[in-house]
Structures are given as C-alpha cells and as structure tokens.
C-alpha positions in Angstrom: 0.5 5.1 1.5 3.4 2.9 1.9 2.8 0.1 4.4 5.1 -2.3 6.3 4.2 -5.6 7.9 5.9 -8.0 9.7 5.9 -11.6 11.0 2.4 -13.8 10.6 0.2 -10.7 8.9 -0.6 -13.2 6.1 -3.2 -15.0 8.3 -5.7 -11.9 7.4 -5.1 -12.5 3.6 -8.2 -14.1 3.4 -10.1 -11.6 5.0 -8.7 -8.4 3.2 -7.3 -7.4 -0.4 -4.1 -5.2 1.0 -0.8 -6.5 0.6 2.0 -4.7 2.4 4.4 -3.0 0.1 7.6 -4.4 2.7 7.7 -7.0 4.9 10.2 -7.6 7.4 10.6 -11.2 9.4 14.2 -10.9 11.4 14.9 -14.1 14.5 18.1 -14.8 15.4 18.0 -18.5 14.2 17.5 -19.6 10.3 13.6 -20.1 9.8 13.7 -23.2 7.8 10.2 -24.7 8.6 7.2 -24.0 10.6 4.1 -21.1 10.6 6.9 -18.5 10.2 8.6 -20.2 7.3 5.0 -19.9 5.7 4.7 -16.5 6.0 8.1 -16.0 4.8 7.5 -17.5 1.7 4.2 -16.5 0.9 5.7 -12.8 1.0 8.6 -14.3 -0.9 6.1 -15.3 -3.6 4.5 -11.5 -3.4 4.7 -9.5 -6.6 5.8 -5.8 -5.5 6.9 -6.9 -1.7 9.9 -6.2 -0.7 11.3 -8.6 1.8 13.4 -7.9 4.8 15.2 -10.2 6.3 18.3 -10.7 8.8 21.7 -12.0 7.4 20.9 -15.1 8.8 18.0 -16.1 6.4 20.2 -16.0 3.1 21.1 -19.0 2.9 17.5 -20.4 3.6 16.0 -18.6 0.9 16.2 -17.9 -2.6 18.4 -14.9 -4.4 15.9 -12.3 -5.4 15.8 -8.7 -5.7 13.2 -8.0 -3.9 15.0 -9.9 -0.9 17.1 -7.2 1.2 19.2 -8.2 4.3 20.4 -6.5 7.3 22.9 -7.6 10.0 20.9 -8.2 13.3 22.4 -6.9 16.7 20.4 -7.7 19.8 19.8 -4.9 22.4 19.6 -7.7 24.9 23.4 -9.0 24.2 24.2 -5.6 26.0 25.0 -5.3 29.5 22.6 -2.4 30.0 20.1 -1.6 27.5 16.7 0.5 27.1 14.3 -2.8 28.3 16.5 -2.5 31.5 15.2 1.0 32.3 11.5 2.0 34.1 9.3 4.4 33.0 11.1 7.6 34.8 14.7 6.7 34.6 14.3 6.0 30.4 12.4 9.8 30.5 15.9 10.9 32.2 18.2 8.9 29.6 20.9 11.1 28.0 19.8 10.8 24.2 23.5 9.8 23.4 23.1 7.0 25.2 20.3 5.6 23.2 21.6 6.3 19.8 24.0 3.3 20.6 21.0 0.9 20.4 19.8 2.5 17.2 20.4 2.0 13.4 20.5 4.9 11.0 22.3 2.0 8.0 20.7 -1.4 8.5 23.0 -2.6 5.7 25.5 -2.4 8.8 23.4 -3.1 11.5 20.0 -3.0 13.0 19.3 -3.7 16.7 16.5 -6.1 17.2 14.4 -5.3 20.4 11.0 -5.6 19.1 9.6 -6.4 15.5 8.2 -2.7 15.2 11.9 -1.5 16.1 13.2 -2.8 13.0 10.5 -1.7 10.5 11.0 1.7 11.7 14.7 1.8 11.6 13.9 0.7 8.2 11.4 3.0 7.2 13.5 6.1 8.2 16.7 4.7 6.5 14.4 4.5 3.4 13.4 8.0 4.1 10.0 7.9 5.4 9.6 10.8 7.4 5.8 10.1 9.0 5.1 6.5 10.7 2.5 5.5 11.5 2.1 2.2 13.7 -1.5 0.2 13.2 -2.8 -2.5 14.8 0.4 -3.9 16.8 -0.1 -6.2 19.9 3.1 -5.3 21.4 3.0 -8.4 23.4 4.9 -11.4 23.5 6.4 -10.7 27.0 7.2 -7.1 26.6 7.2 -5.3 29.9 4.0 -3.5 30.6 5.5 -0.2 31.0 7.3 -0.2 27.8 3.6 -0.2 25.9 0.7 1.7 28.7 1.4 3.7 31.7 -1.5 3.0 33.8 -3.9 2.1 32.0 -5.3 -1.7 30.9 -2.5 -3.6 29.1 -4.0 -4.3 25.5 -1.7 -7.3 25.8 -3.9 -8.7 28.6 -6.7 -8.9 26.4 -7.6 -13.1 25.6 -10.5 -12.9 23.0 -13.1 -12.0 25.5 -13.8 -8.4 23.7 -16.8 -7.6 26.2 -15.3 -7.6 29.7 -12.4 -6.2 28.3 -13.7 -3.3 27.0 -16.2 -2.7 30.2 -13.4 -2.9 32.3 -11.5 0.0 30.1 -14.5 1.7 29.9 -15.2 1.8 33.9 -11.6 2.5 34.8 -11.7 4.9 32.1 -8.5 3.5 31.3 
C-alpha cells in the first residue's frame, strides 16, 4: 500500500519502522523554524518520500525532485463555504456547489480546509482510486459536526484513555 502522512507524524519514528511514501505539510505562512520546520526536513532528508508542499515553502527549502508544490487556496477566504454549513443543510448542498472548493489539478490549485483535504485531493489527482484515512485526530478546532454526529467527539479525548472509553462504552456512543 501507498501511504500519505502529514504534518508532525515523524514524532512516532522512533516507535515504528514505516515511513510514508508522500508527505504533505501545506500553512499559509513560510515554515522557516520551529517543531514543523523539523518535520519538514526530516522528510526532506527521506530517501523515496515525496514531499508536498505549498508554493509558499520554495523558497525555504532546497530544489529537489522529490519536492512537489501546489498553489494553496483557502476555503475560509470565501464568503460562504462548506465549514459554514450544519449537518442537514451540507446533506442538501447542490454538488455543483462544492466542486468550487475542490481541486482535481493541485499544480493549479488546492483548497486547504483541513490537512486530510489536501492529501486526498492529492491522492486522487495521482490516481488513487481507494483511500483510506488512519489514525487522524481531526481536531485542532474543527467543528464537532464536521467529524461525529452524536456520538463522543474523539477530539475531546485528553490522555485519560479509561474514562474515555467507559463513557463511549455506556453511551454506546
């Protein structure tokens, strides 16, 4: 399988032996320093990892082939966009509508909403056909009903694993 990871997944390097095979990092302001600028360049310094990065980074990192960019458009820079909608009124949305705040040629664009946005815009440009999504937090101030409809917020959980899990368990949530 082909994987794609994103953002800080280098701080389980020590932990595992997998390595993703691309891995995208995409802010709207140059990463020149910092935790993120670490995990930038320890991917950087991957053998076989493709890097993804927004237009932004290229002139904070070095020319390589196995760097590609994409221009980065942000959903939220639009007066109305998906994050706007609830629950029932996104279930209504015309389809036409979205396909304004999608990408099918990130070389153009590709709209930034949530890290796992991009990687799949990029994974269907690239022609992956079957995605699946492991092990993503979805957090970082997402709304809740973009991620669970009623049920416990994984986001909620603080390290506490025990009470957490009872609670699901209980609610049968």
């Amino acid at each position: 399988e082909y994987t794609m990871a994103m953002n800080r997944i280098d701080l389980i390097y020590d932990a595992v032996d997998w390595r993703p095979d691309f891995y995208t990092l995409s802010r709207n302001k140059p990463i020149i320093q910092g935790p993120l600028r670490k995990s930038l360049d320890a991917h950087i310094n991957m053998d076989n990892v493709v890097v993804f990065l927004n237009e932004l980074q290229r002139d904070y990192v070095p020319s390589d082939q196995q760097i590609k960019f994409f221009n980065l458009d942000s959903i939220f820079t639009r007066e109305q966009g998906p994050n706007d909608l609830s629950v029932a009124e996104i279930q209504d949305v015309d389809i036409e509508w979205l396909e304004q705040f999608w990408s099918y040629d990130p070389r153009e664009i590709v709209y930034g909403f949530h890290a796992m946005y991009k990687c799949v815009q990029l994974a269907m440009w690239m022609g992956f056909e079957e995605i699946y999504i492991l092990g993503a937090d979805l957090g970082y101030g997402t709304p809740k009903y973009m991620i669970i409809n009623n049920n416990i917020d994984p986001a909620n959980y603080a390290g506490r694993a025990m009470p957490y899990l009872v609670c699901a368990w209980k609610t049968m949530n």
